[in-house]
Structure formats: C-alpha cells, structure tokens
C-alpha positions as CSV (number, residue, x, y, z in Angstrom):
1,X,28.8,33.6,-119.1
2,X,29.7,32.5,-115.9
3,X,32.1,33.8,-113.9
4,X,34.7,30.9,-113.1
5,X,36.1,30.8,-109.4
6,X,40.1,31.6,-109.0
7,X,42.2,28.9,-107.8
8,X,42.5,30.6,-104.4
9,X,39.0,31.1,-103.9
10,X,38.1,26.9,-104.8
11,X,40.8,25.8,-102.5
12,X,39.6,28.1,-99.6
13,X,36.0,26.9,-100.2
14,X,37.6,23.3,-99.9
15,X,39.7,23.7,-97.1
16,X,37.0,26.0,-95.1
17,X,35.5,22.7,-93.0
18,X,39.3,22.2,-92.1
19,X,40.0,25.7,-91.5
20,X,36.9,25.3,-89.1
21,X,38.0,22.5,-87.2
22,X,41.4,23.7,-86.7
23,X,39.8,26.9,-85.0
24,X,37.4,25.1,-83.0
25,X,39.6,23.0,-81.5
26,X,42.4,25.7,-81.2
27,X,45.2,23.6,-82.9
28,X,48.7,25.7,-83.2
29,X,49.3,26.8,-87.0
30,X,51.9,24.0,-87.5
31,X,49.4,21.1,-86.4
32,X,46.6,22.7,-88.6
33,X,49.3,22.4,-91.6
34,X,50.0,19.3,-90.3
35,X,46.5,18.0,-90.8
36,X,45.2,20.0,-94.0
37,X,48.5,18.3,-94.9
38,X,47.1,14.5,-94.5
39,X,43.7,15.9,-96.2
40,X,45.5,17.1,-99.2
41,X,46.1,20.6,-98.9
42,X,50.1,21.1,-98.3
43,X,51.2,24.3,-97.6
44,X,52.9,27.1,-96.4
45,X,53.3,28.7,-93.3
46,X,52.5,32.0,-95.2
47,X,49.9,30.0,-97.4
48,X,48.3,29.0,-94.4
49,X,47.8,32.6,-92.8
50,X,46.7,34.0,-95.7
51,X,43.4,31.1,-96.1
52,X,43.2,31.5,-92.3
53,X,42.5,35.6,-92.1
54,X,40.4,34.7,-95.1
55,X,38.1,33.0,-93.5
56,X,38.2,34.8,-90.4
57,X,37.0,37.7,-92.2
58,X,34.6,36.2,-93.5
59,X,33.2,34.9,-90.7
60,X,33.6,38.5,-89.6
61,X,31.6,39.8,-92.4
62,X,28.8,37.3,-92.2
63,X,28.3,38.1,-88.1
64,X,28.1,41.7,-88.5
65,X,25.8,41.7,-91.9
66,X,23.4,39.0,-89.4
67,X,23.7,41.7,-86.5
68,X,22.9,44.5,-88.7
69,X,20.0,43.3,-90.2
70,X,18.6,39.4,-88.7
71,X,19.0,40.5,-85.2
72,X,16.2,43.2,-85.2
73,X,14.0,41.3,-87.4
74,X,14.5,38.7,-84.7
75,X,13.4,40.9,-82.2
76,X,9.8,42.0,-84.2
77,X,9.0,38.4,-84.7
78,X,9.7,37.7,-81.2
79,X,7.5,40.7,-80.1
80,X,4.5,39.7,-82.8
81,X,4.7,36.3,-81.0
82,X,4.2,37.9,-77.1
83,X,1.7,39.6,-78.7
84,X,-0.4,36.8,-80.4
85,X,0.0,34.8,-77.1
86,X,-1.4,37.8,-75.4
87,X,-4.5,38.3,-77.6
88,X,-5.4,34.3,-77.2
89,X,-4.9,35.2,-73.5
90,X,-7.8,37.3,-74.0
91,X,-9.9,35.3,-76.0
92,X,-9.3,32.9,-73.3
93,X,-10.6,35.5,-70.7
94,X,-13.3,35.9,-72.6
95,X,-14.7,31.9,-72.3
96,X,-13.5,32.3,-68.6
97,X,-16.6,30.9,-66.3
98,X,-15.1,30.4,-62.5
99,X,-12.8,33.4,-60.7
100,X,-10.0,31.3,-60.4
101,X,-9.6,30.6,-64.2
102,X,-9.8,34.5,-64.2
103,X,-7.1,34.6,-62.0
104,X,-4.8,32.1,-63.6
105,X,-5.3,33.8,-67.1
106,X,-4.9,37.3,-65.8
107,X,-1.7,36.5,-64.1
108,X,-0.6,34.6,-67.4
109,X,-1.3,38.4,-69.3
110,X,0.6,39.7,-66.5
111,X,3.9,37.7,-67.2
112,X,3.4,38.0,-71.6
113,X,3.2,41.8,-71.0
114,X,6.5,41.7,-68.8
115,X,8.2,39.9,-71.5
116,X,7.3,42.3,-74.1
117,X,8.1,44.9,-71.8
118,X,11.9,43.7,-71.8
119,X,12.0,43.5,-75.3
120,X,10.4,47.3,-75.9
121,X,12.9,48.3,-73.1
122,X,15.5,46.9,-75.1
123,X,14.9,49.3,-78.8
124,X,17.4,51.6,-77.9
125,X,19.9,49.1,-77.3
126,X,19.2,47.2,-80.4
127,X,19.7,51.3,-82.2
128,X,22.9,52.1,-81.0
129,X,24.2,48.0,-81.3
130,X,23.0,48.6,-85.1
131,X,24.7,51.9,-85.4
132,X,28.2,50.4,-83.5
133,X,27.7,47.6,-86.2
134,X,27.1,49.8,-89.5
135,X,30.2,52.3,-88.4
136,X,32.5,48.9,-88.0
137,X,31.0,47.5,-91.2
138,X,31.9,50.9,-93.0
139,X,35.5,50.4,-91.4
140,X,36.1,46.8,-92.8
141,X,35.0,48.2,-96.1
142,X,37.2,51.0,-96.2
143,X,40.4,48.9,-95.1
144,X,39.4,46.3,-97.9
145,X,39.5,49.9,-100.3
C-alpha cells in the first residue's frame, strides 16, 4: 500500500522550483508571495516561512549527507585517476627511445606525483571536515527530536 503524500508535502514539492528562484535571485518575502501568487500558490506570510525553512533544510540536509559521504569518495576516484595517469606515464617511459622524450615523460611523473601529493596531504582535512559534518548532522537530528 502506498503511502500517499500530505497536502503540505505535494504543494512544497510543487512550489520548490519557485521557492528556488526566489532565493537565487534574493527577492524580499512579499515579492516571492507576490510571484508564487501569479503561479498559483497564494499564501501567507506565515505560509510562506514555513515552505521556505522547509526547503532550506532540506537543502541543508542534502549538502551535509553529500559532504559526509560523496566528498571522500570524490577524493579516491580522483586519487585512482592520478594514479592510472601515472602508471601510463610509465608504460610510456618504457617505449621511450631518445633522452629528451625521457625527459618530457619524467617531468610529466614529476607533476602527477605532485598532484597526488596534495590530495594525500589533504586526508586529515577531509577527517576532521567529516567529523565537523557528522557532529552537525547529529545536531539537526536531535533538534528535529
């Protein structure tokens, strides 16, 4: 049995692309009424702040759950890439005849390591940016309980 949507939740889902607009282009609450108003959607001023922290927090929600978890697989795939760049580097090497194509590859193994470098370098960041973002998920949850 499916689990039918509340009135609140359709008309926020509906008036989520206005809701966007509206904070994109940093319109005052009366002329976002004004124009979810000539799309349909009258309401109140109280109406209107209650759809609008809504969405903020979900917006919220979905940034943090992508920081806590997308943003360090991001970081492996990134570091998998330098690394398969790097190994056709040396196959490269490898098939290397003249000094100066020595050169020019060597130098281009120079600069992938550097870059990989940065990104090792940068683990304990990503930690304690994952911790920061798991202690201010676990305070959104306990304000919502």
């Amino acid at each position: 049995m499916a689990v039918k949507p509340t009135k609140q939740a359709r008309t926020l889902a509906e008036i989520k692309p206005f809701l966007k607009v509206c904070l994109i282009q940093r319109l005052s609450d009366k002329d976002a009424r004004e124009l979810l108003e000539v799309e349909g959607y009258p309401m109140s001023e109280r109406t209107y702040q209650r759809y609008k922290k809504e969405y903020n927090s979900g917006s919220t929600k979905r940034f943090l759950e992508i920081a806590r978890c997308e943003w360090a697989n991001e970081h492996i795939l990134i570091i998998d890439k330098f690394k398969w760049i790097e190994q056709k580097y040396h196959e490269i090497f490898k098939e290397c005849t003249e000094p100066l194509q020595y050169k020019a590859v060597l130098d281009s193994i120079c600069k992938v390591q550097e870059q990989i470098s940065t990104f090792y370098n940068d683990t304990p960041l990503m930690a304690k940016m994952k911790e920061t973002l798991e202690a201010k998920l676990q305070e959104l949850n306990d304000a919502k309980n």
